[in-house]
N, C-alpha and C positions, 0 to 999 in steps of 0.2 A: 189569636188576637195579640198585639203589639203593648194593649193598656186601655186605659180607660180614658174617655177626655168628657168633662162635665162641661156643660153649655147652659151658661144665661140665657133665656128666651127676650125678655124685653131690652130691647134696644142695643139687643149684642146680636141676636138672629134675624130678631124682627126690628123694622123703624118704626114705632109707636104712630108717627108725628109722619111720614108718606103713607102707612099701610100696608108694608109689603115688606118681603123680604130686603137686608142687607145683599148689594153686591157683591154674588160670589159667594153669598151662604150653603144656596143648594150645593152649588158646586162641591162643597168643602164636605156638605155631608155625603153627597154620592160618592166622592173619592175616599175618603178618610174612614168612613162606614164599613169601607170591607176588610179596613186593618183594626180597627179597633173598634170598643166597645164603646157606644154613644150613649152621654145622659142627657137627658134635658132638666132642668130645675126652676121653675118660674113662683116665683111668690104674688098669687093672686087671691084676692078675700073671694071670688066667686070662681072656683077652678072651673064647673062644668061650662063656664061659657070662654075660659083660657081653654080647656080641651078642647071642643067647640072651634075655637079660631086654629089651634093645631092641626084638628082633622082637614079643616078648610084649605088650610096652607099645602095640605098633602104630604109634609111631613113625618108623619109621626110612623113611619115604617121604618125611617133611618134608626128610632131608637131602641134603645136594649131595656130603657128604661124611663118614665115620663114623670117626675114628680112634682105637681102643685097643692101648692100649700100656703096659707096665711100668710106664714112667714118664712124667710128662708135662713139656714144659722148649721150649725156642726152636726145637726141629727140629721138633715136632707144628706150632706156629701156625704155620711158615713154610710148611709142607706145604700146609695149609689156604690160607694165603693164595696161593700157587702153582698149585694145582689149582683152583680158583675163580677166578685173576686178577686177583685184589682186592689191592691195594698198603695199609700201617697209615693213610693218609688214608680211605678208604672201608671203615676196618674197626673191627669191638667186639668188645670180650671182655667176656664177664659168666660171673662164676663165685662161689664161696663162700669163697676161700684167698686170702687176700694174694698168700704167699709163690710161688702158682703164678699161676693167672690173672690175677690184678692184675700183679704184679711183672714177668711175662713181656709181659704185653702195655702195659705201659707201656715196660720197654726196645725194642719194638717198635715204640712209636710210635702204638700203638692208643688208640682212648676203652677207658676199662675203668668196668665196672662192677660193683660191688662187692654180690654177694647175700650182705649181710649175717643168717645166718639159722641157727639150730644151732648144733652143735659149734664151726664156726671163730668165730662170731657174736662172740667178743670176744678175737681173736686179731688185733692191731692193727695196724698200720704200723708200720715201727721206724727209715724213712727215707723220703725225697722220692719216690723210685725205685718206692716199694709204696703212695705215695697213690694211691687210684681217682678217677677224674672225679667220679664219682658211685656214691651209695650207698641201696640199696635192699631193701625188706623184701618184696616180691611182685611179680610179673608185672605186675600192674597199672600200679605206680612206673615198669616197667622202658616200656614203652608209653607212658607219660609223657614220654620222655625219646628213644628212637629215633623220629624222624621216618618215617611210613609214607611 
């Protein structure tokens, strides 16, 4: 395995607001899947009905690892990065939120990238600490940018 890449579930995987996957997400996890180690991380108050819509989705065999949880903050990535092995040099966050997957995974040490898309879409950086690496509107950009 290549590294680790940690994934936002709402609104970076999934579009809350169609019901369905982003364009080009499966894509990214069937390809990307067999270089690297997959996380998922969704902050949801009721997870067995987030697992629930995962299994639905037919997802969740891409991952190495699924964690939902209340809230999501520095003890989910580090989980992720723990139980996969992967130290913040061989590791990505790409998510939708500044404030969470960027900002976490820049104090972390991680590449972040930033699925700028929807709701957070113009919800901005407000210091150095919540710039992302890089900044992307589809799966495609993001493929663009992880080396298989």
């Amino acid at each position: 395995m290549k590294g680790l890449i940690i994934i936002d579930f709402s609104r970076t995987l999934y579009d809350k607001d169609a019901k369905s996957m982003h364009p080009g997400a499966v894509e990214f996890l069937e390809k990307y899947g067999k270089s690297y180690a997959l996380a998922l991380i969704s902050r949801e108050r009721e997870s067995s009905a987030r697992i629930a819509l995962i299994k639905q989705l037919g997802i969740e065999h891409h991952f190495e690892i699924v964690i939902v949880r209340d809230r999501k903050g520095l003890d989910e990535f580090k989980e992720a990065m723990e139980k996969t092995g992967f130290g913040p040099e061989k590791s990505w966050s790409i998510g939708d939120k500044i404030k969470t997957e960027i900002a976490v995974g820049r104090q972390l040490g991680i590449k972040t990238i930033w699925f700028r898309h929807g709701k957070y879409a113009n919800v901005l950086p407000e210091h150095e600490g919540e710039e992302p690496d890089y900044i992307v509107g589809s799966w495609k950009e993001v493929e663009d940018i992880i080396p298989i």
